[in-house]
C-alpha positions as CSV (number, residue, x, y, z in Angstrom):
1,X,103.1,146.8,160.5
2,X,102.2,143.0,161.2
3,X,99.5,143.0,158.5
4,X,101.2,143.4,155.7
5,X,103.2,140.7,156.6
6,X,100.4,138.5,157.2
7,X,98.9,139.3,153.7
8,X,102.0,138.3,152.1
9,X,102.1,134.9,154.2
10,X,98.8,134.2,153.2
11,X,99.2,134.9,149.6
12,X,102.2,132.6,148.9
13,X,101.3,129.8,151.6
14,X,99.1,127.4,148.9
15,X,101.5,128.1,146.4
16,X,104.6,127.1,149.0
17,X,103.1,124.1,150.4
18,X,101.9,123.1,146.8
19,X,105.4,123.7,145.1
20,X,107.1,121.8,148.2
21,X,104.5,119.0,148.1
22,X,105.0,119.2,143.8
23,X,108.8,118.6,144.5
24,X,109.1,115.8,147.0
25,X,106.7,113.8,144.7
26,X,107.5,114.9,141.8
27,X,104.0,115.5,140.2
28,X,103.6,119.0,138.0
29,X,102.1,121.8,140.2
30,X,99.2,124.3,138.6
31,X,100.5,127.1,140.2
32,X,97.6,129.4,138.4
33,X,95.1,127.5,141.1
34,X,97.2,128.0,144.2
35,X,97.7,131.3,143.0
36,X,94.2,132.1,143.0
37,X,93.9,130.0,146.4
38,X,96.4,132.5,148.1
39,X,94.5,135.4,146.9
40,X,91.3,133.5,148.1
41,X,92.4,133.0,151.7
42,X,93.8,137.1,151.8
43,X,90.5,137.9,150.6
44,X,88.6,136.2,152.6
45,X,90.9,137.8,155.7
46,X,90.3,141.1,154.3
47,X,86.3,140.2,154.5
48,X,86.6,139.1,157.7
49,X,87.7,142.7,159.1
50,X,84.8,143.8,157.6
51,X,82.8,142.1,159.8
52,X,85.3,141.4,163.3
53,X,86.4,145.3,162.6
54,X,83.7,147.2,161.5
55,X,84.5,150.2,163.4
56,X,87.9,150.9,162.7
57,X,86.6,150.4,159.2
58,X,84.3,153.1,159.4
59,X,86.7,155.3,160.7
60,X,89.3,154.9,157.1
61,X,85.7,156.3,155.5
62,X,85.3,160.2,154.7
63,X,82.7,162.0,156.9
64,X,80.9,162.6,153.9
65,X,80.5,158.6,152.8
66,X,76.4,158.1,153.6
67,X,75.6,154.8,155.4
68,X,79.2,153.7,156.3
69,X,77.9,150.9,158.9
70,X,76.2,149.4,155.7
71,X,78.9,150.0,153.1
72,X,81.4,148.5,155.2
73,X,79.5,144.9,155.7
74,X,78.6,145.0,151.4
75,X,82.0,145.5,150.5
76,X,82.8,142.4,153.0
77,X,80.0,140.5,151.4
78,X,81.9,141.6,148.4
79,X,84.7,140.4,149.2
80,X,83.6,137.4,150.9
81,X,82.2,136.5,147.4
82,X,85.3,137.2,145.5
83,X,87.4,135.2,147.7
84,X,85.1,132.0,147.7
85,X,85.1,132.2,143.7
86,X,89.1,132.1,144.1
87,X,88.7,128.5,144.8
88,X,86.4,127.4,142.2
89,X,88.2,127.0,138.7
90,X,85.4,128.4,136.5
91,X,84.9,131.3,138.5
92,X,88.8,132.1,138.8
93,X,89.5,134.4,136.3
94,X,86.0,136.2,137.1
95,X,87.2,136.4,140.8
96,X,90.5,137.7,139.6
97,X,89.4,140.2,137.6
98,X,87.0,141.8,140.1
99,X,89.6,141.4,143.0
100,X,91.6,143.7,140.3
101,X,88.8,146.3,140.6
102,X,87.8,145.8,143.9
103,X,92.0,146.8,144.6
104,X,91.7,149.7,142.5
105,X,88.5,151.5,144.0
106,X,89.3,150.7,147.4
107,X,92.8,152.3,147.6
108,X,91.1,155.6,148.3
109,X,90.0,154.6,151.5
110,X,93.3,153.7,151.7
111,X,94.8,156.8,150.9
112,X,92.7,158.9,153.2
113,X,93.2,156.3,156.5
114,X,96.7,156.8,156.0
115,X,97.5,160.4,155.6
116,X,94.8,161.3,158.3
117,X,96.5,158.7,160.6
118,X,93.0,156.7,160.8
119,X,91.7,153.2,161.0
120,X,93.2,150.2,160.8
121,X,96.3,147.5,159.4
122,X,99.3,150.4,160.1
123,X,97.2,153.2,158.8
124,X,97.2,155.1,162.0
125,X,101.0,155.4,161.3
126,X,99.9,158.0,158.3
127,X,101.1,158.8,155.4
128,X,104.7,157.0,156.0
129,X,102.2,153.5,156.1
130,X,101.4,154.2,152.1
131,X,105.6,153.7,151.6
132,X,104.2,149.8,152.4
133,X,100.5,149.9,151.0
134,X,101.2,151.1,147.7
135,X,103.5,148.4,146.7
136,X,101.5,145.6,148.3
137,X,98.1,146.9,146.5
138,X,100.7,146.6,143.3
139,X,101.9,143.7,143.9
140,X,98.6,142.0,145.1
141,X,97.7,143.2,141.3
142,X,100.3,141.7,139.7
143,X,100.0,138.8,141.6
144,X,95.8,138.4,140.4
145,X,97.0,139.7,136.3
146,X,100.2,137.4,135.8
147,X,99.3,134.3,138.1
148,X,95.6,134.1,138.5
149,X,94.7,136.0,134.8
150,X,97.9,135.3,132.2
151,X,98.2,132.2,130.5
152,X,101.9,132.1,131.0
153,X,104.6,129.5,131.1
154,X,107.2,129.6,134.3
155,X,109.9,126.9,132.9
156,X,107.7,125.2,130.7
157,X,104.9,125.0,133.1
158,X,101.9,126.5,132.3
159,X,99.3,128.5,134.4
160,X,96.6,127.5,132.8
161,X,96.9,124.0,133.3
């Protein structure tokens, strides 16, 4: 159950150190950029089990799924891309939009590691691990629509700044 720990760390990390950094100078922080940065970095981790953990990947795939070996490294390639656009500011809301989708489609996979007990990240504790994933696929979408997507204001600060 270590991973979704991680992934939280990683997602609020930029934003931490830029908020701390923001309040012992005292200079306004863009907190939509470190947003999208924290999603970058957990993207790029999730990418990189693609390619370190191909196997257990496999295993979170149906029997049915054709060409898993290959599917597994395009969706890290996918990912991989999506992350890298997280850093760039003209590609952001692109990158936020598609990490979005990419959220959505891939909770099947998901769904079917956990309640067989298979694969990877807690999912070999079954159906009890959704209890976690659920809400941190949720809030990882909330976190891409109001922080990386919205143009909101936190205290008079805006997001899109």
């Amino acid at each position: 159950m270590f991973t979704p720990l991680l992934i939280l760390l990683i997602l609020v990390f930029p934003l931490f150190v830029a908020y701390s950094y923001s309040s012992f100078n005292g200079y306004p922080i863009n907190i939509k950029k470190y947003s999208c940065w924290g999603l970058g970095f957990n993207f790029l981790f999730f990418s990189l089990g693609h390619f370190v953990l191909t196997d257990g990947m496999i295993e979170m795939l149906p029997m049915w799924v054709p060409l898993k070996t290959l599917l597994i490294y395009f969706t890290g390639l996918i990912e991989l891309f999506v992350g890298l656009m997280l850093f760039i500011a003209r590609f952001q809301t692109f990158a936020a939009k598609l990490g979005i989708l990419i959220f959505i489609i891939f909770f099947p996979a998901n769904v079917y590691a956990a309640i067989n007990g298979i694969g990877l990240g807690g999912h070999q504790w079954g159906p009890i691990y959704l209890l976690i994933r659920a809400p941190l696929q949720v809030l990882l979408i909330a976190w891409a629509y109001f922080l990386c997507l919205k143009d909101i204001k936190f205290n008079n600060i805006n997001l899109s700044d």
